[in-house]
C-alpha positions as CSV (number, residue, x, y, z in Angstrom):
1,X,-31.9,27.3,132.2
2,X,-33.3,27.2,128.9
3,X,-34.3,30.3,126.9
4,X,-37.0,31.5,129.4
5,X,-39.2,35.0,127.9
6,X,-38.7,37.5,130.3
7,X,-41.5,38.9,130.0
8,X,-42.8,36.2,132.2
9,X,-43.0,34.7,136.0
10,X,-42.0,30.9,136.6
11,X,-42.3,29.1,139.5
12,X,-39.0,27.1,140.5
13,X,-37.4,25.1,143.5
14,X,-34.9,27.2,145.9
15,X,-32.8,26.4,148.7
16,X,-33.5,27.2,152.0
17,X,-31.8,30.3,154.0
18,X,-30.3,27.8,156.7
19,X,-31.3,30.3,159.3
20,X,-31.2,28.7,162.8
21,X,-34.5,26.4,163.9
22,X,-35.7,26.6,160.0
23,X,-36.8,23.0,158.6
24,X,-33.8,22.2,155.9
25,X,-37.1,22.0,152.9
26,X,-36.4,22.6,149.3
27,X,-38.9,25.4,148.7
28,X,-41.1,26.6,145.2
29,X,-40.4,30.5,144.4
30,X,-41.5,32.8,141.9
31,X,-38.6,34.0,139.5
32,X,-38.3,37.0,137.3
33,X,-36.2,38.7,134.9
34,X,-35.0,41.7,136.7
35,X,-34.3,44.7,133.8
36,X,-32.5,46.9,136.2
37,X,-29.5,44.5,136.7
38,X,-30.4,42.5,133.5
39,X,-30.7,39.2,135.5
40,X,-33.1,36.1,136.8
41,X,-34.2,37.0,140.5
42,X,-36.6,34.7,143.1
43,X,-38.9,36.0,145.7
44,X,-39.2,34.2,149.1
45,X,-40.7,30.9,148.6
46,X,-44.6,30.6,148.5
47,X,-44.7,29.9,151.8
48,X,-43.6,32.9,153.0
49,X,-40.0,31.4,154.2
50,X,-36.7,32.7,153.7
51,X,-34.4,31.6,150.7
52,X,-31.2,31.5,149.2
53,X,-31.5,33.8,146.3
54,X,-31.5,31.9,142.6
55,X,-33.0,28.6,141.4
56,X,-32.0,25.1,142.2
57,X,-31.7,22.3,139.0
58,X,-35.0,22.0,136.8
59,X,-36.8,18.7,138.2
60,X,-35.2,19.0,141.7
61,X,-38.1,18.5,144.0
62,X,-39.7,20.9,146.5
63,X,-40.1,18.7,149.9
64,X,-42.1,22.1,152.0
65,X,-45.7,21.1,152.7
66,X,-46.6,24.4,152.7
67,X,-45.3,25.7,149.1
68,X,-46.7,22.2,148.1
69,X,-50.1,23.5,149.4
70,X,-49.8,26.9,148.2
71,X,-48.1,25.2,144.3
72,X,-51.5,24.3,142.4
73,X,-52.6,28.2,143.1
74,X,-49.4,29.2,142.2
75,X,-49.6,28.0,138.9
76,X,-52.6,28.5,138.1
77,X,-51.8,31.9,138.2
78,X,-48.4,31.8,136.2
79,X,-49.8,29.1,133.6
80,X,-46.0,27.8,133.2
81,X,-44.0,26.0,135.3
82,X,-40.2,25.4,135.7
83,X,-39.6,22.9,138.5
């Protein structure tokens, strides 16, 4: 990634978990700089699924309707976007 501030949120593609009966989509997240262990961290994707922990490639394209529903909220709220 390029230098991100860390004082902010972005909004970036993540793999799925690959738990059993999950669709194989390539979800949105929120990430953050994490100050305790001094590194970039995701949340579950905006649709509430499960993920692999860290961001896939800038430009790699979320295919989950849901987080593709929930992505114009999403930033609107952050006002920057990564993916």
């Amino acid at each position: 990634m390029t230098a991100l501030d860390p004082s902010r949120r972005y909004l970036v593609p993540v793999a799925p978990l690959g738990l059993p009966g999950e669709p194989d989509h390539t979800h949105l997240a929120v990430m953050s700089w994490n100050t305790r262990i001094e590194e970039w961290l995701t949340w579950s994707a905006i649709c509430g699924r499960s993920t692999a922990q860290g961001p896939l490639a800038v430009g790699t394209a979320a295919t989950c309707p849901d987080c593709a529903a929930w992505r114009p909220v999403y930033e609107a709220m952050l006002g920057q976007v990564v993916a």
